[in-house]
C-alpha positions in Angstrom: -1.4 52.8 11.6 2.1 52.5 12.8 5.1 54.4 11.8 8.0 52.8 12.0 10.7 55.1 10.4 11.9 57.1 13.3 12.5 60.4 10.8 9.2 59.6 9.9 8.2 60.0 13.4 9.7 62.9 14.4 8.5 64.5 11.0 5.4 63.6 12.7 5.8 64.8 16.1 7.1 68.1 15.3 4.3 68.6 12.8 1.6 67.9 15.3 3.3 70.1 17.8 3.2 72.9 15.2 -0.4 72.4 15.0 -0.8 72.9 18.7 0.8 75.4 18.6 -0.4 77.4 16.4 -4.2 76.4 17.2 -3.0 77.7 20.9 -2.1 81.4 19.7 -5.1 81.6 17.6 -7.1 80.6 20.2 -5.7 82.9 22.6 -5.6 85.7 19.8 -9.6 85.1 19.0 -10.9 84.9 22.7 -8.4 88.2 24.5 -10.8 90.4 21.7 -14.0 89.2 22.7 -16.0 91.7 24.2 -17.0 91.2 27.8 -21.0 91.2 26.6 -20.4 88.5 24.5 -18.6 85.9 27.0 -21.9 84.0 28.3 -23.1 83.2 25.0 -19.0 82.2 23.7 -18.8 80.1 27.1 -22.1 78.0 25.9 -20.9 77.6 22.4 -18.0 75.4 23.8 -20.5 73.0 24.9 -20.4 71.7 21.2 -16.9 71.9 20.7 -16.6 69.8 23.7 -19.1 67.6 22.4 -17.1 67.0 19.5 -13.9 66.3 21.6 -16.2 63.4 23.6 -17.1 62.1 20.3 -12.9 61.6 19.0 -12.3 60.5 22.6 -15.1 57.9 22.3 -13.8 56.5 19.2 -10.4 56.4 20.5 -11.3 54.7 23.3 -13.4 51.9 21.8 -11.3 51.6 18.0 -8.8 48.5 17.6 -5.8 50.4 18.8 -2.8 49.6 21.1 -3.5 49.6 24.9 -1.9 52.6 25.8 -3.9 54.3 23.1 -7.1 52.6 24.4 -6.3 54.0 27.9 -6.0 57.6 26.6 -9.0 57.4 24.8 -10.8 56.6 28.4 -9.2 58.9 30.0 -10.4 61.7 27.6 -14.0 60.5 27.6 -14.0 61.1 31.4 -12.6 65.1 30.9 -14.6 65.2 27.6 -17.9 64.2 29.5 -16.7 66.2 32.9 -16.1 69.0 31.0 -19.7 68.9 28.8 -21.8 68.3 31.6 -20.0 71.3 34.1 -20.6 73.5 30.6 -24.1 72.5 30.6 -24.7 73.5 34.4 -22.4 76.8 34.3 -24.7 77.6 31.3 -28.1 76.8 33.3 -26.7 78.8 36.2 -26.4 82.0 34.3 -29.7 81.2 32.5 -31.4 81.3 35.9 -29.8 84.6 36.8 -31.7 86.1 34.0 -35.3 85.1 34.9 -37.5 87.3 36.1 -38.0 87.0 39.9 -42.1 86.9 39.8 -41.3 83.8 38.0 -38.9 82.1 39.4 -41.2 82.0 42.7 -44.2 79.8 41.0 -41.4 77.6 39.6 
């Protein structure tokens, strides 16, 4: 879907930007008044929100767009997947500082 009205398209823009934005503040606003106790468990909850993200990427990448979207759209599967799988091995390394050390030895 292209939108060729250029009002249109800054109607768009600015709109989009706004969303950003305000998703940004919240964000910041919801993670500053975590408490430190609950950081671990927060950190491995953004595996699936990053999951998600690789899923949009994925169908950007591989949907009937222009190139320039198509290119995007591989470009954010790479971060979406680098940033799942370094999530997923952050979140084993901490697991492992948790075990017990009689066994972690027979392991």
């Amino acid at each position: 879907m292209e939108i060729h009205d250029p009002l249109a398209q800054r109607i768009l823009l600015i709109s989009a930007l706004y969303v950003f934005a305000l998703a940004a503040f919240l964000g910041y606003q919801v993670i500053s008044r975590v408490p430190p106790l609950l950081h671990t468990p927060l950190m491995s909850a953004t595996n699936a929100i990053s999951g998600i993200s690789l899923v949009g990427s994925i169908v950007m990448a591989g949907g009937n767009y222009p190139k320039l979207c198509t290119i995007l759209g591989f470009i954010a599967v790479v971060c979406s997947t680098t940033n799942v799988v370094g999530g997923f091995v952050i979140t084993d390394r901490m697991l492992r500082m948790f075990k017990r050390k009689d066994i972690a030895k027979k392991d």
